[in-house]
N, C-alpha and C positions, 0 to 999 in steps of 0.2 A: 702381543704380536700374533701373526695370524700364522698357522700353520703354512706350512710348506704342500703346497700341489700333490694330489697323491695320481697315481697312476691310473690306479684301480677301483671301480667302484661297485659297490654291492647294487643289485637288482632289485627292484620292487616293479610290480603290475602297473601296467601304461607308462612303462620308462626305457629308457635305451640308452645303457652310457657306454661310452669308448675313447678311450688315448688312441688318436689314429695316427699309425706308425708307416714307415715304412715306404712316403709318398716324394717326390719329388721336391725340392726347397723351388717353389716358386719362386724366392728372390735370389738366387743364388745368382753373380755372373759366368761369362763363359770365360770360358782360358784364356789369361793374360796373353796378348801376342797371337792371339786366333782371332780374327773378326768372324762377327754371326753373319751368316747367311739367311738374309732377311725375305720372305715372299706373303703375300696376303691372300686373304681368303673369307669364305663367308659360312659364317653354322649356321644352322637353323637348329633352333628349340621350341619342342612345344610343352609349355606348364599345364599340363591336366590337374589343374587346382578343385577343390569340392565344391568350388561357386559358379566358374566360369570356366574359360580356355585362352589361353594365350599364344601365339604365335610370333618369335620373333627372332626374326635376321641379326645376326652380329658380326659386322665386318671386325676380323681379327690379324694381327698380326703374328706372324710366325717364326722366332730366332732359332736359327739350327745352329748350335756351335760343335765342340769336338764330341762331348759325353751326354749333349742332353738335347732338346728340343722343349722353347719355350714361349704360351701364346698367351697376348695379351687383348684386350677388346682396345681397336682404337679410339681416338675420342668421336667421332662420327656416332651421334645416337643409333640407336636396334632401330630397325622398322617390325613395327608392330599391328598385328592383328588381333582384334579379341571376339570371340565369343560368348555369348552368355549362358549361364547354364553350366553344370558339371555334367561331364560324360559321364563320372561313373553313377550318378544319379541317372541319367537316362536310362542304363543300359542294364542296371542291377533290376533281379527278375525277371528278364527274360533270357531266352534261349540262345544256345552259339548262334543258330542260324539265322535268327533275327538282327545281330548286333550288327552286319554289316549295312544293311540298310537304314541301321538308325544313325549312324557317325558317317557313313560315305559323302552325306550331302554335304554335311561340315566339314570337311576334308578338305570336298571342290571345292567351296565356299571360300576358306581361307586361304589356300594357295594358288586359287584366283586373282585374290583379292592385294597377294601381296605382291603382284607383276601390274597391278592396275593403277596406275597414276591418279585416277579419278576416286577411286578409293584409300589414297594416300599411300600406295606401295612405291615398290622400286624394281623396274623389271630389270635393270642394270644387276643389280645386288640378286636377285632372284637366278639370275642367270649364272652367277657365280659361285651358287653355294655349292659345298665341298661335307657334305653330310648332315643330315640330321638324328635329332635325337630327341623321344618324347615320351617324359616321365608323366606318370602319374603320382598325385601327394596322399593328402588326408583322405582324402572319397574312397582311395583304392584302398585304404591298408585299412587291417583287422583292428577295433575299439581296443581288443581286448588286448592284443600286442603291440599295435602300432609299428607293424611287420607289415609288409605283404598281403593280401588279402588275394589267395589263387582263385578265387572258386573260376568260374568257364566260362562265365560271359566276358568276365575282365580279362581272360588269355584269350577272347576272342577280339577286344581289341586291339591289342598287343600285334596280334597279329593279321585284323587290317590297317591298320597302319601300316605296318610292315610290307604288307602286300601294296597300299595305294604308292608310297613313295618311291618305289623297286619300280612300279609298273606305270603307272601313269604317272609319276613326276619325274622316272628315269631319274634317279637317285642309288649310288651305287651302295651307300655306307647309312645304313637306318640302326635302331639303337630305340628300342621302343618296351618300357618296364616299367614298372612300380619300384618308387624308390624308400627305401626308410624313411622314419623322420629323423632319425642321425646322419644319414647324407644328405639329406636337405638343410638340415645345419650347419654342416659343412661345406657346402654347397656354395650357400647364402654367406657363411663367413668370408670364401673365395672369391665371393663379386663384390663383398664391399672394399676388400682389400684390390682389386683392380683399381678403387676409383680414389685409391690413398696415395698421395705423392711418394718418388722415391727415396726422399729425403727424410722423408717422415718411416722413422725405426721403431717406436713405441706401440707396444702391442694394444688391442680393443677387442669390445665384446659386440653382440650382438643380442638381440630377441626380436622374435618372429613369432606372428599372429596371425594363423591361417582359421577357417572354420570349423575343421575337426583338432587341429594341431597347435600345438606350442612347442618351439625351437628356441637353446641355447648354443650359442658358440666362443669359446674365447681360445688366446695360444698365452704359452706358458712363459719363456723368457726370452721370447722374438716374433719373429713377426713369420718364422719359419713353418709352413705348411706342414712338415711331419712332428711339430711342437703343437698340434691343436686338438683341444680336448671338444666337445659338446654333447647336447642333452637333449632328448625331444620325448613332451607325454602328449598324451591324448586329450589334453585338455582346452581346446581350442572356442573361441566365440561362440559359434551355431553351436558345435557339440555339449558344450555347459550349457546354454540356453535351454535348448528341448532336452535336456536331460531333467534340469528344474520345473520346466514349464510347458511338457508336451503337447503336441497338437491338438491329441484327444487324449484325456486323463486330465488328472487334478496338479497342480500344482505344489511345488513342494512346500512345506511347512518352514514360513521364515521367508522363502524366494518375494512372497509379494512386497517386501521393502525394496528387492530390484525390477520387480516388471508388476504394475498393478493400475496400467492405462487408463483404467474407468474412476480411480479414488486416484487420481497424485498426490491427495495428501499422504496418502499408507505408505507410499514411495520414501526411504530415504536413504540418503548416500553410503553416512557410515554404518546403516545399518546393513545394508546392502555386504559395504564391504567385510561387514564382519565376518557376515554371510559366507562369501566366497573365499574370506581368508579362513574359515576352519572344515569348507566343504570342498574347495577348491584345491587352495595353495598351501596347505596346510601338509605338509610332508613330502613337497617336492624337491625332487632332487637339483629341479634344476638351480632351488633358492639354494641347496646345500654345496654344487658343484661351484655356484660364486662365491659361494663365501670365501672360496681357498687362495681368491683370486686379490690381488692388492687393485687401487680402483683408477681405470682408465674410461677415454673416452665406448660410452655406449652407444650405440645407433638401435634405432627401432625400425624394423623392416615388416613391408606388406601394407595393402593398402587399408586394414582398418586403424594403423597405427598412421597412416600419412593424412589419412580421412580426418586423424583430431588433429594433426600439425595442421593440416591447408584450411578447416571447417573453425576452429574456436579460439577463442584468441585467446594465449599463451598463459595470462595473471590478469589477477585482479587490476584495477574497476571493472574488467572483461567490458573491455569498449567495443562497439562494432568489429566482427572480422566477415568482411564481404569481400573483401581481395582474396585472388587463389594460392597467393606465396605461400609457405610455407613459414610457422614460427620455426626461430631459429634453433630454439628449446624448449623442452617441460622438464620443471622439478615432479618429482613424485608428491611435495605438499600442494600445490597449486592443482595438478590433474582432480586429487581428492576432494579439493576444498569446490572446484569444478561442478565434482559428480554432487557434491552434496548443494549446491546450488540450482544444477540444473534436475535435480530427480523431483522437486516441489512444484515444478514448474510448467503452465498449459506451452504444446507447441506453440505456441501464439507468442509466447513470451520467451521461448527460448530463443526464436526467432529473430529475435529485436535484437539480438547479439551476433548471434550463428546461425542469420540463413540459410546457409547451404550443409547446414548439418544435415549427412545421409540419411539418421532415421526421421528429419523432418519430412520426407521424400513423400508423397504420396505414391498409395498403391493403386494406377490404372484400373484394377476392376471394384476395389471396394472407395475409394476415393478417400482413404484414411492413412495416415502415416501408420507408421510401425509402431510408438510407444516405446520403443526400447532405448532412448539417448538413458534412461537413467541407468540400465543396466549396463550396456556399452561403456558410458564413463567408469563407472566401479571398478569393471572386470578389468580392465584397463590399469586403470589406478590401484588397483591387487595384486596387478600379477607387475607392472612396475613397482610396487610398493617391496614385493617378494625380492626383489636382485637389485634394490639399493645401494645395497654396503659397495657394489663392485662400480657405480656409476664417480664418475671423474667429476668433479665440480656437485655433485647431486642433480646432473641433468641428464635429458636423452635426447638426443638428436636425431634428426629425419636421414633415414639411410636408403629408401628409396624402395618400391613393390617389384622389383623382377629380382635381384639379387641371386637368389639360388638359380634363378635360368643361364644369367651372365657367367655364374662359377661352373655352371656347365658348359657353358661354351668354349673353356677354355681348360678343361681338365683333360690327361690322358683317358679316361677310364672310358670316356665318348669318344674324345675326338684320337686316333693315333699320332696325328702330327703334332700335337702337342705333351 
């Protein structure tokens, strides 16, 4: 029998654990005999992600009953802008007084962009928002804590930002930081449960796969917001890659079974994964904090986790997947049996299954893919492989790339009306 949930959990380097107390029950109703006083409104969030930028409207609604106030995203999808590129990669290295001219143009850019019908916005919805709020994730926080990273160019975005949407977006209510990656777990656990019917009582987990980061989130014996535990280390996609395999330097000893472009034969899956299960996942907390957990539906959040849902097709015979649907699910043995298929294999041939696999992608200036589908699938199949026991059926399902933006949009900690 599995232990019982513990509260408390001990610290170790690149981890952040917390029983987050003390927060409002998202599902709770309002007082029998009081009807909510319902009004609608529009957030804006911006994801300062390590890869790119995100910008997205979410019209939400707003229950005021007698003791609480409670906001849900309607079904009407976010209007969404993205950028490419991480701000805090632009911006690191140089000086406060530089920072505003490197992020101002993207600023205009995006919230141009999301009044301009031609560029697919909504100046209806644009017109309407009621605050914004713009986190930064992985780029901004410290490797070594997975906190916060102050140094002064990053509070010098903070604070144009702060300044653009006061001043020229005439925005009264900004909200512009660096967030942990244990609010970003929590975060991301709050948007999936937005898009969970109400009927549906049964608590679920999550995992999130950013560039610098890895996020868990599960709740304990409800679906109760101040019942949810989660985890988040520094160990994220980019950040294990150029750790093994730096731009300039030698490659680690063992890595070339995951990334070794010029020999695919050196290339191999379980070797790979061996790899990253005793250099990687190999004392994570987060595989420790599932285990405590009896096993429910998991979702897999972010887009290099939706990139293998929508790019490869699900099991074996791996027949063509050139439709953009999403599989329904992956076992953790199929992703692996995957990576150990696809790590032997020229792009040419991966192709013939999974064209639109991302690292097929060629690179505009050198005119060569990336080489990395073998290590992609591994890490992948690793760090699923690591939070197994907690998975419901021994599947993961596609839970969507904005998640943590959405459970911002709809938290007090940003927004007051909710």
């Amino acid at each position: 029998m599995r232990p019982r949930p513990l509260r408390l959990f001990s610290t170790v380097p690149f981890v952040c654990l917390l029983s987050l107390l003390g927060f409002p029950d998202e599902g709770s109703p309002n007082e029998v005999g009081r009807p909510a006083e319902r009004t609608e409104s529009v957030h804006l969030v911006l994801d300062l992600g390590s890869s790119g930028t995100r910008f997205c409207m979410y019209p939400v609604t707003v229950d005021k009953g007698q003791d609480q106030k409670r906001c849900r995203v309607t079904s009407v999808s976010p209007v969404c802008f993205k950028l490419s590129g991480g701000i805090a990669a632009l911006v690191r290295g140089h000086s406060q007084e530089e920072v505003p001219s490197l992020i101002l143009p993207k600023l205009r850019q995006a919230w141009e962009a999301l009044g301009d019908v031609q560029k697919k916005g909504n100046p209806q919805l644009r017109e309407r928002i009621q605050g914004v709020v713009a986190l930064g994730t992985g780029g901004f926080r410290s490797p070594s804590t997975n906190l916060p990273d102050e140094r002064r160019e990053f509070q010098a975005v903070w604070s144009e930002i702060a300044r653009f949407f006061k001043e020229e977006a005439k925005q009264e209510q900004v909200v512009a930081r660096t967030i942990s990656g244990l609010e970003e777990a929590r975060l991301a656990w709050l948007g999936v449960s937005q898009q969970i019917p109400a009927t549906v009582r049964d608590s679920f987990a999550i995992i999130e796969v950013g560039g610098a980061s890895i996020q868990f989130a599960t709740s304990g014996r409800s679906l109760a917001y101040q019942d949810l535990y989660a985890a988040s280390e520094y160990r994220g996609q980019d950040y294990v890659f150029h750790k093994f395999a730096p731009p300039r330097g030698a490659t680690a000893l063992g890595f070339d079974a995951c990334f070794h472009p010029e020999d695919r034969k050196r290339q191999d899956g379980p070797a790979c994964m061996a790899f990253l299960r005793a250099n990687v996942f190999s004392g994570s907390s987060i595989n420790q904090l599932a285990y405590h957990f009896s096993p429910r539906r998991l979702y897999g959040l972010g887009a290099p986790w939706l990139g293998i849902f929508a790019d490869y097709p699900a099991g074996p015979p791996w027949a063509l997947k050139n439709d953009p649907a999403y599989s329904p699910k992956l076992s953790p043995g199929n992703l692996a049996r995957l990576a150990e298929k696809v790590c032997k294999l020229s792009d040419e041939e991966i192709a013939a299954f999974a064209p639109n696999a991302f690292d097929l992608r060629k690179n505009p200036a050198t005119g060569e893919g990336s080489g990395k589908a073998c290590f992609t699938l591994s890490y992948h199949a690793g760090f699923l492989e690591s939070v197994a026991m907690i998975s419901q059926d021994a599947a993961l399902l596609p839970g969507g790339d904005d998640q943590w933006a959405r459970g911002a949009a709809v938290t007090h900690e940003f927004f007051p009306d909710c």
